[in-house]
C-alpha positions as CSV (number, residue, x, y, z in Angstrom):
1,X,-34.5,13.4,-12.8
2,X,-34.6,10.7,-10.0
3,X,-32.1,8.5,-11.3
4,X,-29.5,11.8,-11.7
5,X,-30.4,13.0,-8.0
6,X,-29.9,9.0,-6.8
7,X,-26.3,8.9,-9.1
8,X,-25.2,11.8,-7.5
9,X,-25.9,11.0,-3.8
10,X,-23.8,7.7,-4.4
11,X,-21.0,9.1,-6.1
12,X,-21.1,11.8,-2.3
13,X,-21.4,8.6,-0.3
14,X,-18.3,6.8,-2.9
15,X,-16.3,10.0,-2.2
16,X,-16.8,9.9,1.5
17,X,-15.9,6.5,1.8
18,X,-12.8,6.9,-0.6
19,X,-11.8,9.5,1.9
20,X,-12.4,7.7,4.5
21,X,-10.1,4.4,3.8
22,X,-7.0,7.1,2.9
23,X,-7.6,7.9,6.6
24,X,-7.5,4.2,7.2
25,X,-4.6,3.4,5.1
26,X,-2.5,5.9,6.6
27,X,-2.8,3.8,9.8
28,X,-1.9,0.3,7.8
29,X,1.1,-1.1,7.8
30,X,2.4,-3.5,5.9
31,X,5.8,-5.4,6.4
32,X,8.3,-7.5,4.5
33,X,11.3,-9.1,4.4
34,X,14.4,-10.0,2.2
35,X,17.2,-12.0,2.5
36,X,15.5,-14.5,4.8
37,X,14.7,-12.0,7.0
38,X,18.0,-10.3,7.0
39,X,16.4,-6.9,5.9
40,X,13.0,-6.0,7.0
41,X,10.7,-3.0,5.9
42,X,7.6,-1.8,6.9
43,X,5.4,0.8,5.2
44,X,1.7,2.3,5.4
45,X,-0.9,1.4,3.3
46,X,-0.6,4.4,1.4
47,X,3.2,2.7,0.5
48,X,5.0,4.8,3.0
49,X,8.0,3.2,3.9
50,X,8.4,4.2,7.5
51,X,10.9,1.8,9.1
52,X,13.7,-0.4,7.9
53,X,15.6,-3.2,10.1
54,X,18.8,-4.8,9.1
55,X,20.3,-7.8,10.6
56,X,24.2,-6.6,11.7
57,X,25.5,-10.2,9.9
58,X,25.0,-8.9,6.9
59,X,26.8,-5.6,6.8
60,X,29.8,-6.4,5.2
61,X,31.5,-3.3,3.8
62,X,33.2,-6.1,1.6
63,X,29.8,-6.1,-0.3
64,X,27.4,-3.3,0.1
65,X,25.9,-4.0,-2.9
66,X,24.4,-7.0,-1.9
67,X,22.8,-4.8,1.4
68,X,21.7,-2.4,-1.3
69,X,20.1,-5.1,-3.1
70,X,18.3,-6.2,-0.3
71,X,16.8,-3.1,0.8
72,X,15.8,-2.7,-2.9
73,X,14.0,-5.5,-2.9
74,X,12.1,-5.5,0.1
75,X,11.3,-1.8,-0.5
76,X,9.9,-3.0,-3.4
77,X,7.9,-6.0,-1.7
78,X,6.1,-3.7,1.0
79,X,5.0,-1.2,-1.5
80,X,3.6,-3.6,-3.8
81,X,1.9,-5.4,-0.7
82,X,0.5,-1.7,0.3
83,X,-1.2,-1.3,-3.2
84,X,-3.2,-4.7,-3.1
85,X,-4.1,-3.6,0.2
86,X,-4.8,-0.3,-1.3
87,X,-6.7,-2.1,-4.2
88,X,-8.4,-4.4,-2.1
89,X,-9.6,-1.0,0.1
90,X,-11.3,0.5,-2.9
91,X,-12.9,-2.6,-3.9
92,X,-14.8,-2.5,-0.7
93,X,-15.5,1.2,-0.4
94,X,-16.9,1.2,-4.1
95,X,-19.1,-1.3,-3.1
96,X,-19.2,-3.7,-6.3
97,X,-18.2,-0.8,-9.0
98,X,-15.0,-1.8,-11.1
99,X,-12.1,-0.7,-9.6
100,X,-10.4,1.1,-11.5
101,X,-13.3,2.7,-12.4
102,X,-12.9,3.0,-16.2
103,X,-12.3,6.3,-18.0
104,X,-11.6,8.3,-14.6
């Protein structure tokens, strides 16, 4: 009966720290760039994407599509770079249990 009393506590404790680091993530930010810098965007750690800078040389309404490509990409870039931070996160917070924790 121990055992079932002890795996409960740390699955409250797991759940309290899982809460925790979305508090924490939400207060991350990640940033990238694309172009060599020409487009810039920054997101949480939850993948947010809360600001996007673009250099003025390269808006050319000649070739928006290449600007659209950009953004794509580094769109792309900060939300991947929010999920290993994400990732990384829950590592910690689980405190040595696989993440993902299989069959949840």
């Amino acid at each position: 009966m121990t055992n079932i009393q002890q795996l409960m506590q740390m699955g409250q404790q797991l759940q309290a720290r899982i809460s925790q680091l979305q508090e924490s993530l939400e207060q991350h930010t990640v940033t990238t760039s694309s172009g060599g810098g020409m487009v810039e965007v920054t997101a949480t750690g939850k993948g947010e994407v809360t600001r996007i800078k673009i250099d003025p040389a390269c808006v050319d309404p000649r070739d928006v599509e290449m600007l659209e490509d950009l953004v794509q990409a580094a769109v792309n870039q900060a939300q991947a770079k929010a999920r290993e931070l994400y990732e990384q996160e829950m590592r910690k917070a689980a405190g040595g249990l696989p993440f993902p924790i299989p069959g949840l």
